[in-house]
C-alpha positions as CSV (number, residue, x, y, z in Angstrom):
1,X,5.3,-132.4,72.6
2,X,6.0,-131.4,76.5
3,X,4.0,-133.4,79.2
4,X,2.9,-131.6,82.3
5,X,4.6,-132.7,84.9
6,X,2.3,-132.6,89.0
7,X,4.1,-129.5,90.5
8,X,5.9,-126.8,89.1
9,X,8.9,-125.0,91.1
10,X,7.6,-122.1,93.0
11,X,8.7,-119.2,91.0
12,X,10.6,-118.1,94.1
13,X,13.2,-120.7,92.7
14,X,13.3,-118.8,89.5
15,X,16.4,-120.7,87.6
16,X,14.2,-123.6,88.4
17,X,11.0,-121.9,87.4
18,X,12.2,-120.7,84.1
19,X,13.8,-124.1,83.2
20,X,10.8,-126.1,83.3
21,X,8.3,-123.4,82.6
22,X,9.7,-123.4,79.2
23,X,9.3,-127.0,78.1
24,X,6.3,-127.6,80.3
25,X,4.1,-124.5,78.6
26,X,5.8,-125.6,75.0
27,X,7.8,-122.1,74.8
28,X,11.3,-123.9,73.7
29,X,13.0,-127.2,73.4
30,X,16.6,-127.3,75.0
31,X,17.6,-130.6,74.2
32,X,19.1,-129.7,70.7
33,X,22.5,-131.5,70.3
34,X,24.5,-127.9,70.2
35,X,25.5,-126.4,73.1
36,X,23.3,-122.4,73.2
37,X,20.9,-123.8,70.3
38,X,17.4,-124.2,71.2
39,X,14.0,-125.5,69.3
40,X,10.6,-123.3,69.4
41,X,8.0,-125.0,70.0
42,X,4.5,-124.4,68.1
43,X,2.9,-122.9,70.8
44,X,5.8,-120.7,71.6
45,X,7.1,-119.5,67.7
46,X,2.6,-118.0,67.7
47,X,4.1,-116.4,70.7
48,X,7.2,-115.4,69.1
49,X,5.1,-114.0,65.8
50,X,2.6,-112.1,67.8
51,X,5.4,-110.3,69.8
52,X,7.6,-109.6,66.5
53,X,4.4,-108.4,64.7
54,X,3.9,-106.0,67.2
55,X,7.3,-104.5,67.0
56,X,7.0,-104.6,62.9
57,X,4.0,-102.8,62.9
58,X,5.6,-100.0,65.4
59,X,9.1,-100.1,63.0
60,X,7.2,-99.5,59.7
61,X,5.8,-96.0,60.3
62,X,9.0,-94.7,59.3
63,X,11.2,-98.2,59.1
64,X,11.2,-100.1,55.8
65,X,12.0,-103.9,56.2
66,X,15.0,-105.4,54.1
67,X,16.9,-108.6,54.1
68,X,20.8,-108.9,54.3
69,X,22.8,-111.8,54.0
70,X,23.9,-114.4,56.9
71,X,27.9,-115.1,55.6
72,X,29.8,-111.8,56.3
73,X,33.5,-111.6,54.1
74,X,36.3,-111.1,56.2
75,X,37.9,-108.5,54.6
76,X,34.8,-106.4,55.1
77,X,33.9,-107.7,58.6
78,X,37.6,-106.8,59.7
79,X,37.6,-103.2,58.2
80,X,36.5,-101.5,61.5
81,X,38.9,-102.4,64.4
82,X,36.8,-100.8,66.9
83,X,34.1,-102.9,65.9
84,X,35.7,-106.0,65.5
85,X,37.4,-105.7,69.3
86,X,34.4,-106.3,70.6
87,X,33.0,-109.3,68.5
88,X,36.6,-111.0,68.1
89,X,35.8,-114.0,70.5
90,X,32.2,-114.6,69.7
91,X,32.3,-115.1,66.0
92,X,31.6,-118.1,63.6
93,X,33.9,-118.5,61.1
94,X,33.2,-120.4,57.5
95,X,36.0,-121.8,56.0
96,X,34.8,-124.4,53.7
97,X,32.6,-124.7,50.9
98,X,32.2,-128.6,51.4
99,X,35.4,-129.9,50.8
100,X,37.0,-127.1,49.3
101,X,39.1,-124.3,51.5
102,X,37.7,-121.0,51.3
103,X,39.7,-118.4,49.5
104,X,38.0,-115.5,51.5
105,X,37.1,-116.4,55.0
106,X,32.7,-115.7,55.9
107,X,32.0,-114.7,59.6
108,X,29.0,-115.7,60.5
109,X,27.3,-112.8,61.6
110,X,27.5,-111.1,64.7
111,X,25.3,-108.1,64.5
112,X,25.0,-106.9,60.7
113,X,26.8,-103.6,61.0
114,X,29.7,-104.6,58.4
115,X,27.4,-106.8,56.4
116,X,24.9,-103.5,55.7
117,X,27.1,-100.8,55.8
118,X,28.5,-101.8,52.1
119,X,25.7,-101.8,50.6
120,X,24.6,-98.3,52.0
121,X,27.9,-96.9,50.4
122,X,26.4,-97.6,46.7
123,X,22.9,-96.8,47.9
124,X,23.1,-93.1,49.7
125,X,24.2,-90.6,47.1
126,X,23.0,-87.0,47.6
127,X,21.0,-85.7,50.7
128,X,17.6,-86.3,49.1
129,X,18.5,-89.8,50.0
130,X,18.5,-89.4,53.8
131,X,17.0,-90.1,56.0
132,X,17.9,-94.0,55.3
133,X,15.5,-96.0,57.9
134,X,15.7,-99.9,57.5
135,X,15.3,-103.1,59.9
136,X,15.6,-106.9,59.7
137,X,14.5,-109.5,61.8
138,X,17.1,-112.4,61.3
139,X,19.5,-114.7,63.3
140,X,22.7,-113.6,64.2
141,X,25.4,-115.9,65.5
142,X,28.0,-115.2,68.7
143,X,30.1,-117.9,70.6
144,X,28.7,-117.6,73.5
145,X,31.5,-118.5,76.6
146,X,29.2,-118.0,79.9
147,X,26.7,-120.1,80.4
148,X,23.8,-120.3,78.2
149,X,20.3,-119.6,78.9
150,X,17.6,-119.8,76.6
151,X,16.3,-116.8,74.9
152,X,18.7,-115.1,77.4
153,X,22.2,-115.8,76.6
154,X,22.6,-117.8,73.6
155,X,24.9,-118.8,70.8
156,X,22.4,-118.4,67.9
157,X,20.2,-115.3,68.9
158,X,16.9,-116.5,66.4
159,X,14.7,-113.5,66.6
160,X,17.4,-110.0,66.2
161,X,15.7,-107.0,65.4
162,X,18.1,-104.4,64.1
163,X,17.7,-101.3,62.3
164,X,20.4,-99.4,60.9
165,X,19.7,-95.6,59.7
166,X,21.5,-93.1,58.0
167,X,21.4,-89.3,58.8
168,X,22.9,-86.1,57.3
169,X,23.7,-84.3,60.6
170,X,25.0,-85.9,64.1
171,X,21.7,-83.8,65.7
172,X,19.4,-86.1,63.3
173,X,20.3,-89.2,64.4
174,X,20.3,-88.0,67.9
175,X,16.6,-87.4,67.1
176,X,16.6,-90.6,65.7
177,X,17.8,-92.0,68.5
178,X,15.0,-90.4,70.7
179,X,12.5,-91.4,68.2
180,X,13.6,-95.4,69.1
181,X,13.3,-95.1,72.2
182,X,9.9,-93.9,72.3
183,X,9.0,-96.4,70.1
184,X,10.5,-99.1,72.5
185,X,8.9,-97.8,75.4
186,X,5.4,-98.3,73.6
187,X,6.3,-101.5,72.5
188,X,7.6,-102.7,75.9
189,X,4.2,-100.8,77.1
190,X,2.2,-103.1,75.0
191,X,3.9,-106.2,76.3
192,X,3.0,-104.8,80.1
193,X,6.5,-104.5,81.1
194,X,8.1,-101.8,82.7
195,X,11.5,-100.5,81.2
196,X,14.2,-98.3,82.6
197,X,16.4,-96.5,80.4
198,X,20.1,-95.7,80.8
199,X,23.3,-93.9,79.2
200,X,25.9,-97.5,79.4
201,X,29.4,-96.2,80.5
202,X,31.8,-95.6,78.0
203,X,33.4,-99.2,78.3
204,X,30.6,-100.8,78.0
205,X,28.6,-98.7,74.8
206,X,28.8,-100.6,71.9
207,X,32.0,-101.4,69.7
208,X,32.0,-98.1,67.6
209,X,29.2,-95.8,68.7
210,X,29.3,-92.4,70.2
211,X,27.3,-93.1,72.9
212,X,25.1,-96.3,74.0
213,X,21.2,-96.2,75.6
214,X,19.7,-99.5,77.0
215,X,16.8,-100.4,78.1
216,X,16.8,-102.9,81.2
217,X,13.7,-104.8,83.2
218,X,14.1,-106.5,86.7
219,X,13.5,-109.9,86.5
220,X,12.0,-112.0,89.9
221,X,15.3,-112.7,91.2
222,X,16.7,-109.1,91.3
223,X,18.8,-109.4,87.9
224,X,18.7,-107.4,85.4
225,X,17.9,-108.5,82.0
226,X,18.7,-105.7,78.8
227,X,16.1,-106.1,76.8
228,X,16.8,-103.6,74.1
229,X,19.8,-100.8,73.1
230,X,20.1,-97.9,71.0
231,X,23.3,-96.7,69.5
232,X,24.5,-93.2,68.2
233,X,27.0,-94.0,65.7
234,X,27.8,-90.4,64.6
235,X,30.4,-90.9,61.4
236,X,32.5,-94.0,62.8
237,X,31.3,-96.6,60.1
238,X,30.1,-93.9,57.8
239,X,34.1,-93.0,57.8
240,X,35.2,-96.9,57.2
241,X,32.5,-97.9,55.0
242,X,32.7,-94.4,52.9
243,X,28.8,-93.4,53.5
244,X,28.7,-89.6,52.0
245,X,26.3,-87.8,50.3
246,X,26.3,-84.3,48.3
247,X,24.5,-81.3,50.4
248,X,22.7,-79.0,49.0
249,X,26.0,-76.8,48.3
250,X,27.1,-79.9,46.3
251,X,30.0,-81.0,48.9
252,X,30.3,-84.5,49.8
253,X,29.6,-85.0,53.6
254,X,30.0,-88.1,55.6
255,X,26.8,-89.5,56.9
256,X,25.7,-89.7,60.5
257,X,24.2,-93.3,61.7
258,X,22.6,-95.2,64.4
259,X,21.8,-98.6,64.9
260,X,19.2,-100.5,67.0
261,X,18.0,-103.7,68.6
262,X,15.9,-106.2,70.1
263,X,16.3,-110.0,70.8
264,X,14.2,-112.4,72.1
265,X,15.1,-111.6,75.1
266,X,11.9,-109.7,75.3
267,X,10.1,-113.1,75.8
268,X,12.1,-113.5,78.2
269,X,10.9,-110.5,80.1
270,X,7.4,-111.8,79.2
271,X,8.0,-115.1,80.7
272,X,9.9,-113.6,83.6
273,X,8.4,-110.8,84.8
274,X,4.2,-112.3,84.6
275,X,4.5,-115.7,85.0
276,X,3.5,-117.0,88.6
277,X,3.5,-120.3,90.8
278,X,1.2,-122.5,88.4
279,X,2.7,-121.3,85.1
280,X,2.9,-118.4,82.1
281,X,0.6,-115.4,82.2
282,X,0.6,-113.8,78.5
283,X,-0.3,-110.2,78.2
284,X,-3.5,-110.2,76.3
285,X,-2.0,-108.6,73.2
286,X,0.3,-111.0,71.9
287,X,-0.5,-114.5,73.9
288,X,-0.4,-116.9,71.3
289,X,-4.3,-117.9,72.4
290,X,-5.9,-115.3,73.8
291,X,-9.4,-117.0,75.1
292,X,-9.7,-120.1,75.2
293,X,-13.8,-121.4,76.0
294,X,-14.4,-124.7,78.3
295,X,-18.0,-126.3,78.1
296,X,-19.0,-127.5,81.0
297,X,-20.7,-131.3,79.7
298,X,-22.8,-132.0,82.6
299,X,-26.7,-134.1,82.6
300,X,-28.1,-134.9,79.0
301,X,-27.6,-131.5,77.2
302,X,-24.1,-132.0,75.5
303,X,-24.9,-130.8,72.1
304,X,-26.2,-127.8,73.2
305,X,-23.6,-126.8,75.1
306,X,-21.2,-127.8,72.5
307,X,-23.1,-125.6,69.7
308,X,-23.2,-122.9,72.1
309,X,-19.4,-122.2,72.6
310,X,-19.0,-123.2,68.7
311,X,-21.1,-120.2,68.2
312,X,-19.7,-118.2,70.7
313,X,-16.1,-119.2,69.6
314,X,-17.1,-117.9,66.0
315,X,-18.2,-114.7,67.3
316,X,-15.4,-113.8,68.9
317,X,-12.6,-115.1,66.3
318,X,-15.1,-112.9,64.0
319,X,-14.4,-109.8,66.9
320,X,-10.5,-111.0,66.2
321,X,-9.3,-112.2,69.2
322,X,-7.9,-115.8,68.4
323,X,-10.0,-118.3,70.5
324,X,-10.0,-122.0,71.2
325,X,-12.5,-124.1,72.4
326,X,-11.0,-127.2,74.6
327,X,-13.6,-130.4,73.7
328,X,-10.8,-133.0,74.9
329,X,-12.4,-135.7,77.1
330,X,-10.9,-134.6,80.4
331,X,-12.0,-133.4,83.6
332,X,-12.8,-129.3,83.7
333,X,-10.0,-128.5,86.2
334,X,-7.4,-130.5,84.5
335,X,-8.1,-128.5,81.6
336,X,-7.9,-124.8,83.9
337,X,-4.3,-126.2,84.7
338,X,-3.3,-127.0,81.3
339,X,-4.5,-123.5,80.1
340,X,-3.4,-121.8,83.1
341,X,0.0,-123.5,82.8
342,X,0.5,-121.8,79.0
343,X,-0.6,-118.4,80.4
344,X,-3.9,-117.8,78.1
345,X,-5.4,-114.6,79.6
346,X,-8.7,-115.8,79.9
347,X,-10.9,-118.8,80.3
348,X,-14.9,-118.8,79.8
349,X,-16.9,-121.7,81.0
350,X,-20.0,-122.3,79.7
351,X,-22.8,-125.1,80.8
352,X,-26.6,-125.3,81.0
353,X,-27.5,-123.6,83.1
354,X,-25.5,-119.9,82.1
355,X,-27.0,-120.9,78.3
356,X,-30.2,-120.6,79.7
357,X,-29.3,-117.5,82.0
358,X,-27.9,-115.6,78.7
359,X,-24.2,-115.8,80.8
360,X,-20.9,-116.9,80.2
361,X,-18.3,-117.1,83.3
362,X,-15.3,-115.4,82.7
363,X,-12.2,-116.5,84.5
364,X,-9.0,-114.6,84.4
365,X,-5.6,-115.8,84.0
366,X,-4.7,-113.2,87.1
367,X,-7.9,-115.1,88.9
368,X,-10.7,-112.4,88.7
369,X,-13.6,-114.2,88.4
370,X,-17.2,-112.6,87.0
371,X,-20.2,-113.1,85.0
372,X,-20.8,-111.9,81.7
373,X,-24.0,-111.5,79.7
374,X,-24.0,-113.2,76.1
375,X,-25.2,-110.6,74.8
376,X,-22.7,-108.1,73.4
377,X,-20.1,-110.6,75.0
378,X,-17.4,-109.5,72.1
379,X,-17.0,-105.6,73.6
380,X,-17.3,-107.0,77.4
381,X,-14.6,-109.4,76.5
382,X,-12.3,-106.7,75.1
383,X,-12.6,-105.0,78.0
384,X,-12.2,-107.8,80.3
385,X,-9.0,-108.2,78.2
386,X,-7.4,-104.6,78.4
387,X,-8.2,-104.4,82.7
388,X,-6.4,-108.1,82.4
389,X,-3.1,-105.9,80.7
390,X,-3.6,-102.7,82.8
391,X,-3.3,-105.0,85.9
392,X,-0.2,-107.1,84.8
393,X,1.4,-103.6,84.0
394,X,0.8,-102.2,87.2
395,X,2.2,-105.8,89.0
396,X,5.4,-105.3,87.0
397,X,5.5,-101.1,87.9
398,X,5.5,-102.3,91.3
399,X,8.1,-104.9,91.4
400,X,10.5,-102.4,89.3
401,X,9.5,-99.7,91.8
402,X,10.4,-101.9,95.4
403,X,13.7,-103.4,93.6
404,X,15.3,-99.7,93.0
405,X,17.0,-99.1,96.3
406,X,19.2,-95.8,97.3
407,X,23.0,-97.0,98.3
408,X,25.6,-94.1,99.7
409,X,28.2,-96.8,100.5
410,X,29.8,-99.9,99.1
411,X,28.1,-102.0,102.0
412,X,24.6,-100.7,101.6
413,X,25.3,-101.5,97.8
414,X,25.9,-105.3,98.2
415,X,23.4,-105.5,101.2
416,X,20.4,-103.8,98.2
417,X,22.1,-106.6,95.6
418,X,22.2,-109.2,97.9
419,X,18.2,-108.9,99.0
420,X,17.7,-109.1,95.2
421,X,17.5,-105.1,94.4
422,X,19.1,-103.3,92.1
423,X,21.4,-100.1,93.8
424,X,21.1,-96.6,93.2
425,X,24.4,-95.0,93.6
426,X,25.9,-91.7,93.3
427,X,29.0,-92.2,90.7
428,X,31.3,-89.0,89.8
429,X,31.7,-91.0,85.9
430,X,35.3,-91.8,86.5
431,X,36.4,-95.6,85.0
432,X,38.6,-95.8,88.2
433,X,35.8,-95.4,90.2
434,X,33.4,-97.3,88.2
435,X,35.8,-100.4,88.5
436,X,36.0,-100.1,92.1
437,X,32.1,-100.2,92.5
438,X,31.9,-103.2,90.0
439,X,34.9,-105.0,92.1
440,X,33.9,-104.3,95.1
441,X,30.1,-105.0,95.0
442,X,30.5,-108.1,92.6
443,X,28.2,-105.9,90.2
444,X,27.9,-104.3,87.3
445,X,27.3,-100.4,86.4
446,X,24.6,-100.2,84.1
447,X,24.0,-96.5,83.4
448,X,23.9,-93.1,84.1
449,X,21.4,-90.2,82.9
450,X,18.6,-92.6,84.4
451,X,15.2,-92.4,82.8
452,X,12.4,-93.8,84.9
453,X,9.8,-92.5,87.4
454,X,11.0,-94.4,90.2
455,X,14.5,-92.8,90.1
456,X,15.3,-89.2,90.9
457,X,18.9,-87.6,90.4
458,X,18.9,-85.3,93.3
459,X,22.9,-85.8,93.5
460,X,25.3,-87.0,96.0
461,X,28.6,-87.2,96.4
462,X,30.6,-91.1,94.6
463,X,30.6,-93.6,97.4
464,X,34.5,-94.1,95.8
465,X,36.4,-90.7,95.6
466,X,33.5,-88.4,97.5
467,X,33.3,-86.2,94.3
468,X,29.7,-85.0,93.0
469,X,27.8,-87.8,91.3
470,X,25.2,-88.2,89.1
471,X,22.2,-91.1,90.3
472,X,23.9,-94.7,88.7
473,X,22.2,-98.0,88.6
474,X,24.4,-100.7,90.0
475,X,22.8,-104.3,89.4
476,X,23.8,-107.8,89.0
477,X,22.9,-109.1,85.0
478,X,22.2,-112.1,83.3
């Protein structure tokens, strides 16, 4: 397991911070012999399953969950050229089964579009099928060529959400689409972190869809991080794959589709976005331990102490919050750093004297500090817990809020990217002008038809050609 080590980096240095945050609060191993492969620890696969439960439980009011296979055939992965363009250079190929050549070449897969999309040829029929909503969680595989960052860039993404549905009409699955991002936004709302949502430019939407919506944070350093997109596929794949279905006139019609997804990279954004100078801070909901209880062994009263937080660490499991009590032989304030290092939310300490009192102290991971009274500790506790979320939420509005900065020109662009902000920028929509921006600022457009509170499109004119523009977030990404 990781050691701690005396000082963290200042999260000021965050490359530095997020490297050894990861191994030092047990969140991933990089030292797996394959380049962009990476090993979860314990502690950070509870953090993984709390975050993906959360996201299942959000899918499955309307979602069902499926499985589809890994090993892609390459006649089907290479019927949509569209699609294909854009995955060429990152995919896996299988080409042996042992020692024997394959007669059929298997992709590994990419994204799952061409893997699925089969299958919903022989399973949507007639109208009364649609809508189709289904997700996986799975790993996908992509040769990764920049540099790899764990749960960031990779080359084996190990925790891909993606749902695929199937519509009748083009105006469905744009309601689909709304629908997901809804959903995201109350699952990104759960994790405390603040999204802003954008129309991607046409050259950058995803292989095959009619349009492309992401959802982007701002990490510490000014970069944005996409931590989520939605695609409208109108009839593209439906038209490759042959996805019809008979109206209610009896005709055949092609389907309309979307697809969906999220990566890990939203622990990323967890890790990124809360975590301070001495460590991780996990929003209440999904840390992997959510209270952890410290008895403070002092004079000739041990046991008692000890039975107290045994009973008090039953009656809050029983609550359900998940709860450890630390009884290692080690100093109290080495144990605050440990727990403070993996981001646990909150800490109460319990000795003597507060057993006689009828208190526990209650310690926040944001360092709020209060008494609370035993009695009817569970329902303080929860509350203790949701102010701890409401506060990290509002941290994260306000650092998303102070990095958007206005830019008229290409200098005031790259002075906003430079001070670690990302630029809002009138842009007329033209690729000539887009390119220009993106060359000339060393940045990348990320979207138009901005949705967020801190950004209002009140117009301008393109700091390229002069025409009108629309507001356009210019950032550097990871």
């Amino acid at each position: 397991m990781a050691e701690d080590a005396d000082t963290l980096p200042p999260k000021a240095q965050f490359s530095e911070w997020y490297n050894d945050i990861l191994w030092r609060a047990e969140i991933m191993d990089v030292r797996y012999p394959v380049k962009g492969l990476y090993v979860w620890y314990p502690y950070g696969f509870a953090l993984r399953k709390h975050v993906y439960q959360r996201l299942r439980d959000l899918l499955d009011r309307e979602h069902q969950e499926a499985l589809f296979p890994l090993l892609i055939p390459e006649h089907e992965f290479m019927k949509e050229a569209e699609h294909i363009k854009g995955f060429e250079d990152e995919v896996y190929w299988v080409t042996h089964g042992g020692t024997t050549p394959l007669e059929v070449k298997l992709a590994l897969r990419p994204t799952s579009e061409t893997a699925i999309y089969p299958m919903y040829a022989l399973w949507v029929r007639s109208h009364a099928d649609l809508p189709l909503r289904i997700y996986q969680i799975v790993n996908t595989f992509r040769y990764e060529t920049k540099q790899t960052r764990p749960l960031i860039r990779l080359r084996e993404i190990t925790s891909f959400m993606e749902s695929h549905t199937v519509h009748a009409t083009w105006d469905d699955a744009e309601s689909q689409v709304e629908s997901e991002i809804a959903l995201t936004r109350e699952f990104y709302e759960s994790l405390s972190i603040p999204v802003i949502v954008s129309k991607r430019p046409d050259w950058d939407k995803f292989p095959g869809a009619d349009y492309t919506i992401a959802f982007d944070t701002v990490m510490p350093n000014g970069r944005t991080l996409q931590i989520g997109t939605v695609h409208h596929l109108g009839t593209h794949f439906s038209k490759t794959f042959g996805i019809t279905y008979e109206d209610e006139k009896g005709e055949q019609q092609l389907a309309n589709q979307t697809c969906y997804g999220i990566s890990e990279r939203c622990i990323a954004a967890i890790i990124g976005v809360h975590g301070d100078d001495r460590g991780l801070i996990l929003p209440p909901p999904v840390a992997t331990t959510q209270i952890v209880i410290v008895p403070i062994l002092i004079g000739k009263r041990h046991e008692d102490v000890l039975a107290a937080a045994q009973n008090l660490e039953e009656e809050l499991k029983a609550a359900g919050h998940r709860v450890r009590t630390d009884n290692r032989d080690m100093r109290p304030g080495a144990k605050y750093y440990w727990w403070e290092l993996r981001g646990v939310p909150l800490r109460l300490e319990l000795g003597p004297r507060d057993i006689d009192a009828g208190k526990v102290i209650a310690v926040t991971r944001l360092g709020e500090k209060v008494s609370l009274d035993r009695t009817g500790i569970a329902g303080s506790v929860k509350q203790v817990l949701a102010a701890i979320s409401q506060a990290m939420k509002a941290k994260a509005e306000e650092h998303v809020k102070r990095s958007l900065q206005p830019a008229t020109t290409i200098d005031a662009i790259t002075t906003a990217l430079n001070a670690g902000r990302v630029a809002v920028v009138p842009w007329c929509g033209d690729r000539a002008c887009g390119d220009a921006i993106e060359e000339k600022a060393d940045s990348s457009i990320l979207g138009t038809e901005v949705r967020s509170p801190y950004v209002s499109d009140t117009g301008g004119f393109c700091v390229i050609c002069g025409k009108p523009g629309k507001a356009t977030l210019v950032g550097r990404t990871y």
